[in-house]
VEXTORDREN-624732 format. One record per residue (C-alpha): residue in three letters; x, y, z. Coordinates in steps of 0.25 Angstrom, whole numbers, plus 5000, padded with zeros to 4 digits. Layout:
REM VEXTORDREN-624732
alaXYZ ...
//
This chain:
REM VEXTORDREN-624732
unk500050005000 unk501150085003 unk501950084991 unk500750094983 unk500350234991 unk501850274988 unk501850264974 unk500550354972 unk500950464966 unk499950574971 unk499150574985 unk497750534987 unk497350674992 unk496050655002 unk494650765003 unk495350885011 unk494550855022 unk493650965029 unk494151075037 unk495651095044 unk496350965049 unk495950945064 unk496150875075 unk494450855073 unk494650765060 unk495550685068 unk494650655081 unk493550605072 unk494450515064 unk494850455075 unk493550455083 unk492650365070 unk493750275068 unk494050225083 unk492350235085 unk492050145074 unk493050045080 unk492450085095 unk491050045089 unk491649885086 unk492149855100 unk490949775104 unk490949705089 unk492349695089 unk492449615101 unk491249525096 unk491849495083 unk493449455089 unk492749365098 unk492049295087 unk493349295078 unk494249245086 unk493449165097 unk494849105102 unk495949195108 unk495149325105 unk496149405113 unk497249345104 unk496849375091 unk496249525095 unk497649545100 unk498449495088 unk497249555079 unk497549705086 unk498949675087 unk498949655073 unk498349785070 unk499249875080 unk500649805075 unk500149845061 unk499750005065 unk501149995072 unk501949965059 unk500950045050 unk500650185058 unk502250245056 unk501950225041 unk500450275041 unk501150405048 unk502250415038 unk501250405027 unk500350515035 unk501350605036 unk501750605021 unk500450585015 unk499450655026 unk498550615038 unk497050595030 unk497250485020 unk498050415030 unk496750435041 unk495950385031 unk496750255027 unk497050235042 unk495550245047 unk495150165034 unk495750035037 unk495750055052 unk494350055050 unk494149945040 unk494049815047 unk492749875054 unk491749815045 unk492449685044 unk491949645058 unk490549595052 unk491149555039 unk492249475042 unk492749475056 unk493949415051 unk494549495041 unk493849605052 unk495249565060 unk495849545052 unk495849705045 unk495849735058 unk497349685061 unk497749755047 unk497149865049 unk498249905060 unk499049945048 unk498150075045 unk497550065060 unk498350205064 unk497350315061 unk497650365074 unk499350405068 unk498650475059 unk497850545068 unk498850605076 unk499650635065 unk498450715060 unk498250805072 unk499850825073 unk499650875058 unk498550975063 unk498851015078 unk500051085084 unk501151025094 unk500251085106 unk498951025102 unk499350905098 unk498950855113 unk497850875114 unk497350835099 unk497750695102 unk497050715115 unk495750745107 unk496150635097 unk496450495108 unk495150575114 unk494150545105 unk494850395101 unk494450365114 unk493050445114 unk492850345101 unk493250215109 unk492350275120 unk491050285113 unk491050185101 unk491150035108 unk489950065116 unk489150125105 unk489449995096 unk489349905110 unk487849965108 unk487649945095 unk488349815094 unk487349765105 unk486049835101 unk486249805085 unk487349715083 unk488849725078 unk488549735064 unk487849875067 unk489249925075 unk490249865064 unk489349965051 unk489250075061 unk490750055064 unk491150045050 unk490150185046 unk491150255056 unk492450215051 unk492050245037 unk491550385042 unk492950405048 unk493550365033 unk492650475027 unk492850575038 unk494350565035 unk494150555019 unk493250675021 unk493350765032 unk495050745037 unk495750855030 unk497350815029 unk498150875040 unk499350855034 unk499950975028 unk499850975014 unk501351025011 unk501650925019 unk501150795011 unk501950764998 unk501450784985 unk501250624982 unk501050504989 unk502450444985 unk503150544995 unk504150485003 unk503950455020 unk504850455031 unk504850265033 unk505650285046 unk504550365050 unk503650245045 unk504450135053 unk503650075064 unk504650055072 unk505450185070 unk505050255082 unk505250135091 unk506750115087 unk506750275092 unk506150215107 unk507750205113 unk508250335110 unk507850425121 unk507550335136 unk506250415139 unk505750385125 unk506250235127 unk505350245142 unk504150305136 unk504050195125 unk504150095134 unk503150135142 unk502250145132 unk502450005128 unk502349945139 unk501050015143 unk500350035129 unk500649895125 unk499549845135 unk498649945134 unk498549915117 unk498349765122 unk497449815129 unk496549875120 unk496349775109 unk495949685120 unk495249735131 unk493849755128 unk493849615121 unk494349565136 unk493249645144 unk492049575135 unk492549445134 unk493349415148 unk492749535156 unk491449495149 unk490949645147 unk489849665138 unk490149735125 unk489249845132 unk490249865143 unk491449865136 unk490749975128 unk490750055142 unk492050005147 unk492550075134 unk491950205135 unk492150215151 unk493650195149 unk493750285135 unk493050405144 unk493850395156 unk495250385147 unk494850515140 unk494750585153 unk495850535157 unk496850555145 unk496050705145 unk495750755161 unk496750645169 unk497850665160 unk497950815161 unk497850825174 unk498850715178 unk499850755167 unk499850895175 unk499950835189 unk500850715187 unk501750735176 unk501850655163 unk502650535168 unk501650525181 unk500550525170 unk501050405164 unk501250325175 unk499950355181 unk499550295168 unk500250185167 unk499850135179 unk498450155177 unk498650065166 unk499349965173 unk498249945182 unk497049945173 unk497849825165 unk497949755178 unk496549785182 unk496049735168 unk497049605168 unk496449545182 unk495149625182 unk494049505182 unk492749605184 unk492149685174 unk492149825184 unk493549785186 unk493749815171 unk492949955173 unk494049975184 unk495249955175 unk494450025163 unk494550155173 unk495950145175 unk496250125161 unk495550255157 unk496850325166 unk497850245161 unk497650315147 unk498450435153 unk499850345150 unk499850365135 unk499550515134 unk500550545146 unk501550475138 unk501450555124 unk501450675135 unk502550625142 unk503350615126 unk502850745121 unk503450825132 unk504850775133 unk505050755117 unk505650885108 unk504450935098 unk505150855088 unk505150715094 unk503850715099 unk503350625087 unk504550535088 unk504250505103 unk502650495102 unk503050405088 unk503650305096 unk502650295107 unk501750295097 unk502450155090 unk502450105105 unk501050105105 unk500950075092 unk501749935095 unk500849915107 unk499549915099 unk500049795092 unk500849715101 unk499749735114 unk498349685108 unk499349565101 unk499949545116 unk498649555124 unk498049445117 unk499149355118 unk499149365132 unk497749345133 unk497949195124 unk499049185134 unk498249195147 unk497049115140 unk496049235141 unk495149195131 unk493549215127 unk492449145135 unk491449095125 unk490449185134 unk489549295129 unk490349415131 unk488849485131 unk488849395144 unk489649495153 unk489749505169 unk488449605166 unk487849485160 unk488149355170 unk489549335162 unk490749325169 unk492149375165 unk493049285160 unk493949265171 unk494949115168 unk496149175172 unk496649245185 unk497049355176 unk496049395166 unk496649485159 unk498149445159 unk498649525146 unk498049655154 unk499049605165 unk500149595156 unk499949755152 unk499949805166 unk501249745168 unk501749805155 unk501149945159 unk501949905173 unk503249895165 unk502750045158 unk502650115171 unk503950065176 unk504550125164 unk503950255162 unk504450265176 unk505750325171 unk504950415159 unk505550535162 unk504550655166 unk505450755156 unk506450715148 unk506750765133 unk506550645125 unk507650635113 unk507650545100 unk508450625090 unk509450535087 unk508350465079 unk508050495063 unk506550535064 unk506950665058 unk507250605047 unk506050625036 unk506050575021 unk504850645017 unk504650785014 unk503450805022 unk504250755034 unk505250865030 unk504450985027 unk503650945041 unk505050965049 unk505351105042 unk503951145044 unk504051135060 unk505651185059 unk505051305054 unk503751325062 unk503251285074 unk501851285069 unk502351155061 unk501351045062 unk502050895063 unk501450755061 unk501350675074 unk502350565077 unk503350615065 unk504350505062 unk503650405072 unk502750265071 unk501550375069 
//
């Protein structure tokens, strides 16, 4: 696909779009694609049961690990091409074939998980997000215009599963699947129609044949940069260790609540928007006012250990209040990540601050394929599989949770002592310390866009840059 794009000799150019580029286009894009996905939680979970009625934890794990390995190697590339080509026609292929497998799950559920899993090649619409609003926004209000954006990801995430838990109840899973399908290809059209292009046009080349900057396109390009400064080294470690459970986590856990839990689809549905609530307050209110009266580095580990106990919480947790108990501490254990970019952004020079966020970007990236792969496997490993029961047949309905094992939830056990390991670490993150990693190439550009892009800010503070230049985003 590539080389064929390369040997065009003229761009595709896309409808203008209406209005100015703003940080508005980019909040809605994101808000139809993650709620048309929010919409299938309660199918979703129906249908891989019915797939794969033997090791389900297994093949959701490899399946999601799959798709997260892919968006790994893919997203550098999808931001090379971005910054070259511009923002919109890559929104538009990213959200296209993220959104693809969505009517597959009434058709075939097979090749449903099978797109799925491919799909992680193209799945990184939220790269080109945030290289969007860094085309659009100045250094200052970069802050608080991915605020707005991880806002309403989770406001999506909030609503949707317990809007298609209702319909999926009241009129069955194909009604969810069509109406899920109608959002995404509003989202196509929206872009198609209504996203002007942010990047500037003196800055996109004249064919599609221009040249890109491949050492910006290497995956693993930022991570061979982790070693050169200690305090970088310590934060990607921390990371790691504490974003690799927490990825598990989510490709896993609300298939553990209906089917071991037993909760009804209905009450995962609540458990969803509870937890989505109480995280936007506390990445909005809590966060503010601990960031002022703690300090960065307190912030962090306050939220690290939150996090270690929810895990511990959800591993030996048998009760379904005891989930609800755990769900609240999770909600104040989203403060970690935010602290941490916080944490970068203040000790990196104006000029690094895409190569540091880069690389903690590729972490998580790595995690999002090796977690959901590494949470199933220790779920075959500890034997925690799906009882023929009704899941409909919850401790609300006479059910009882699925307890054969001391520990029910081991691979949650496995990720508090890995966030553990993470605490210990960030321990020795330095509160202030100028982060360095000059000695590294990333300065280097082949493409003239790249170049004109450096001599622009050289000469103007005003200069707006793309977001993670030279970095796995």
């Amino acid at each position: 696909i590539i080389s064929v794009m390369c040997i065009m000799p003229s761009p595709i150019y896309l409808p203008q779009g209406i209005g100015e580029p703003s940080v508005y286009h980019a909040v809605v894009v994101i808000f139809l694609e993650f709620f048309a996905w929010g919409l299938l939680t309660t199918p979703m979970l129906t249908v891989l049961h019915q797939t794969f009625p033997q090791h389900t934890f297994l093949m959701n794990g490899l399946i999601h690990g799959v798709k997260g390995l892919l968006s790994f190697l893919s997203a550098p590339l999808i931001g090379a091409l971005s910054d070259v080509w511009g923002r919109k026609s890559f929104l538009l292929l990213t959200v296209f074939f993220t959104c693809a497998p969505i009517p597959l799950m009434k058709i075939s559920p097979w090749w449903y998980f099978a797109v799925i899993s491919m799909s992680g090649v193209f799945a990184v619409t939220f790269s080109v997000i945030f290289a969007y609003v860094a085309d659009i926004t100045q250094e200052h209000e970069r802050i608080t215009a991915y605020g707005l954006v991880s806002a309403t990801f989770a406001a999506s995430l909030v609503t949707s599963p317990a809007i298609g838990a209702y319909l999926s109840e009241t009129y069955g899973d194909t009604l969810v699947v069509i109406l899920a399908t109608a959002i995404a290809l509003l989202d196509i059209c929206f872009i198609l129609v209504a996203v002007p292009e942010s990047l500037p046009e003196k800055m996109r080349p004249a064919s599609w044949g221009a040249p890109i900057s491949w050492e910006q396109a290497d995956p693993f390009a930022s991570l061979r940069k982790v070693g050169q400064d200690s305090t970088v080294l310590l934060i990607c470690i921390t990371v790691f260790l504490s974003y690799l459970p927490e990825a598990g986590q989510y490709s896993s856990f609300f298939l553990y609540l209906r089917q071991v839990i037993r909760f009804t689809s209905e009450t995962v549905a609540a458990f969803i928007a509870v937890v989505g609530i109480l995280s936007i307050l506390a990445q909005t209110v809590v966060l503010g006012i601990l960031m002022r009266s703690i300090g960065n580095k307190n912030t962090i580990l306050l939220g690290l250990g939150f996090q270690i106990l929810q895990l511990a919480w959800y591993g030996f947790g048998s009760q379904p209040w005891m989930m609800w108990a755990a769900g609240a501490v999770a909600a104040m254990s989203s403060i970690t990540f935010p602290a941490i970019s916080a944490i970068v952004s203040r000790n990196a020079d104006p000029d690094q601050q895409g190569v540091v966020q880069g690389m903690i970007t590729g972490i998580r990236g790595l995690c999002n394929g090796l977690g959901p792969a590494l949470y199933g496997f220790v779920f075959y490993l500890f034997h925690v599989e799906l009882s023929e029961m009704d899941p409909a047949e919850g401790p609300e309905k006479g059910g009882k949770p699925n307890m054969s094992a001391i520990i029910p939830g081991p691979p949650f056990l496995f990720g508090a002592c890995s966030v553990l390991l993470s605490l210990l670490v960030a321990l020795f993150i330095p509160e202030h310390n100028a982060l360095n990693l000059r000695p590294g190439s990333y300065k280097k550009h082949n493409n003239g866009a790249q170049s004109h892009l450096h001599s622009s800010q050289g000469g103007t503070c005003e200069g707006k840059e793309p977001l993670l230049e030279d970095s796995s985003v």
